[in-house]
C-alpha positions as CSV (number, residue, x, y, z in Angstrom):
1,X,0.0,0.0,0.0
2,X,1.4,3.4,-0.7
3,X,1.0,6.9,1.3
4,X,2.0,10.2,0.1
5,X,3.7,12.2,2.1
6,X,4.8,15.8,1.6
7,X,8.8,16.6,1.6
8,X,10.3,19.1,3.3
9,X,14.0,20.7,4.5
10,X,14.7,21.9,8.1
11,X,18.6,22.9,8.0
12,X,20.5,20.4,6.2
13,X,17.6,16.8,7.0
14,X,14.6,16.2,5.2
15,X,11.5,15.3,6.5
16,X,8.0,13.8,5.9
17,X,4.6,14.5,7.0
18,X,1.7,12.2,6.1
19,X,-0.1,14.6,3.3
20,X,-3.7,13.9,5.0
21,X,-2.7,16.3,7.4
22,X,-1.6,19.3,5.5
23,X,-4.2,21.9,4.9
24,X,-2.1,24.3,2.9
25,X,1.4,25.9,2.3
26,X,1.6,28.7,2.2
27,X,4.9,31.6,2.1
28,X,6.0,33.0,5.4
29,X,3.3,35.7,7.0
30,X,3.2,38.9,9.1
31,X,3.9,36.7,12.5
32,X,2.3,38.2,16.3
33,X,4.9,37.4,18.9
34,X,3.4,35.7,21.7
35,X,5.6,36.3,25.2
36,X,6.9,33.6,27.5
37,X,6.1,31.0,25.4
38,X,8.9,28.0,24.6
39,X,11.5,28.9,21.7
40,X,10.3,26.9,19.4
41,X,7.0,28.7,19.4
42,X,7.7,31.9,17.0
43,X,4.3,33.0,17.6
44,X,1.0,33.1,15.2
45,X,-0.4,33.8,12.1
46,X,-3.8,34.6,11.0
47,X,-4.9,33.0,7.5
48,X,-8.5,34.5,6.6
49,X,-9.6,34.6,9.6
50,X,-8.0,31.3,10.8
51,X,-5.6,31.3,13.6
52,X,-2.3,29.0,13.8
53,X,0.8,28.4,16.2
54,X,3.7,29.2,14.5
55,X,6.1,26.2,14.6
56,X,10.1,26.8,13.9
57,X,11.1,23.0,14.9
58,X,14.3,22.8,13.9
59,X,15.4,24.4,17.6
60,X,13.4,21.4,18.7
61,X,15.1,18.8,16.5
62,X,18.2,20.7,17.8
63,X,19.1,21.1,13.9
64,X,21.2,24.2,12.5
65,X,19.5,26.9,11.1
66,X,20.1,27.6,7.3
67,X,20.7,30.9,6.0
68,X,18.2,30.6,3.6
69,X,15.9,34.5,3.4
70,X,13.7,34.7,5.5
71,X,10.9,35.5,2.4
72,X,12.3,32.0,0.9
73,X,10.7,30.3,3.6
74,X,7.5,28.1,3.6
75,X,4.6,27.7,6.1
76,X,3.1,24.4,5.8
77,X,-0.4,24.4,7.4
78,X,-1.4,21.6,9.8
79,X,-4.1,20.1,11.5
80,X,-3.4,17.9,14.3
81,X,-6.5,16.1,16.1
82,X,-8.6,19.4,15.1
83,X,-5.4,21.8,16.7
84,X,-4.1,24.0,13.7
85,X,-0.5,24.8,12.9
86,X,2.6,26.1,11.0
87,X,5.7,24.6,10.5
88,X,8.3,27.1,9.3
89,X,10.5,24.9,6.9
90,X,13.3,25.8,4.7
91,X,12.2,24.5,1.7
92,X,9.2,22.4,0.6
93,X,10.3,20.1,-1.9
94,X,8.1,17.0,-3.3
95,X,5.1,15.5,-2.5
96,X,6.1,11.5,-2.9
97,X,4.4,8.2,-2.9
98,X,6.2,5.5,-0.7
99,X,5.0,2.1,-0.9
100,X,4.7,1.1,2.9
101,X,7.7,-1.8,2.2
102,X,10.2,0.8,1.8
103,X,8.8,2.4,5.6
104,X,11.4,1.2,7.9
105,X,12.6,2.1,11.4
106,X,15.5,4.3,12.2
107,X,18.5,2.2,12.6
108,X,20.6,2.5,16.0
109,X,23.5,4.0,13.6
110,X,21.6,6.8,12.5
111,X,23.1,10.1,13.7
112,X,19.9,11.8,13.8
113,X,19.8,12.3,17.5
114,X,15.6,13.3,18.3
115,X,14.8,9.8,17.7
116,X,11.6,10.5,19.8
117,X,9.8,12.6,17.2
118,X,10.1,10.4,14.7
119,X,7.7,7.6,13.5
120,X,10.2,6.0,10.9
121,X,12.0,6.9,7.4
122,X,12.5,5.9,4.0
123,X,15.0,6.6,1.6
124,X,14.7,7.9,-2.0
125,X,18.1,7.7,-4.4
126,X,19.5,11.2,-2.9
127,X,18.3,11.3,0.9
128,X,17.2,9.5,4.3
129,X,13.7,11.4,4.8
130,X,12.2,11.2,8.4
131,X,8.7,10.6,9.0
132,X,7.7,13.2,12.0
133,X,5.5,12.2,14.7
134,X,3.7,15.8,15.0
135,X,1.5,14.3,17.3
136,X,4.3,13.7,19.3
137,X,6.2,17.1,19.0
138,X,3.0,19.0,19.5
139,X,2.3,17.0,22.9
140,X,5.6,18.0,24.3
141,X,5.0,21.3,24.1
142,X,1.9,21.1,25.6
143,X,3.7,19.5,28.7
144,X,5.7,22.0,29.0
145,X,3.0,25.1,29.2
146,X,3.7,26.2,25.9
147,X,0.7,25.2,23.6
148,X,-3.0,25.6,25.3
C-alpha cells in the first residue's frame, strides 16, 4: 500500500509528514509574537480569519539553522487532532508516494539524534527522509505550558 507524504528541508535533514494532514502551504506571513512562550514557538499567524501556532522545529530537533531568506521560507499548514498549525521549513520540496515496504525504522547507527519525534523513514536515491511524529512534537510542548 502506498501513502504520500509531503517533503520538506529543516537545516540540512529532510523530512516527511503524512499529506492527510496538510491543509495548505503557504509563504512565510506577518507573525504576532506571543511572550513567554517556549523557543520553538515563533508566535501566530492569522490566515483568513484562521488562527495557527507558529512552529520553527528545527530548535526542537536541535538542527542548525540555514541561511536561507527569511521571504524564501515556507509555512506548511497543519491540522493535528482538530489543533491548527505552521511549520516554518526551509524549503518544501516534493510530494512522494512511498510504498509502505520501503517504511522502515531508524536504525541505532543513524546520527539523527531526536529519535523520539520520529515515527520511521524511507530513503529515496539522494536522501534519508524522516517521517515526523507531530503528534508527538506537538504533545511535548503542551507538557511544558507552551501550547493551550
Amino acid at each position: 500500500m502506498s501513502h504520500q507524504y509531503i517533503v520538506f528541508e529543516l537545516g540540512s535533514k529532510f523530512f516527511a509528514i503524512d499529506i492527510s494532514r496538510v491543509i495548505e502551504i503557504i509563504k512565510m506571513q506577518e507573525i504576532f509574537k506571543v511572550p513567554n512562550t517556549h523557543p520553538c514557538i515563533k508566535g501566530l499567524i492569522n490566515l483568513r480569519g484562521k488562527v495557527f501556532t507558529l512552529l520553527d522545529i528545527k530548535s526542537k530537533l536541535d538542527l542548525t539553522s540555514r541561511t536561507s531568506p527569511e521571504e524564501d521560507l515556507k509555512i506548511i499548514l497543519v491540522n493535528i487532532n482538530q489543533n491548527y498549525f505552521g511549520i516554518i521549513a526551509d524549503s518544501v520540496d516534493e510530494i512522494v508516494g512511498v510504498n509502505s515496504s520501503k517504511i522502515q525504522t531508524v536504525p541505532d547507527t543513524d546520527p539523527f539524534a531526536n529519535r523520539e519525534y520520529l515515527e520511521n523513514m524511507f530513503n529515496t536515491d539522494d536522501n534519508s527522509i524522516y517521517l515526523l511524529n507531530l503528534g508527538v512534537l506537538i504533545n511535548s510542548l503542551k507538557e511544558k505550558n507552551s501550547l493551550k
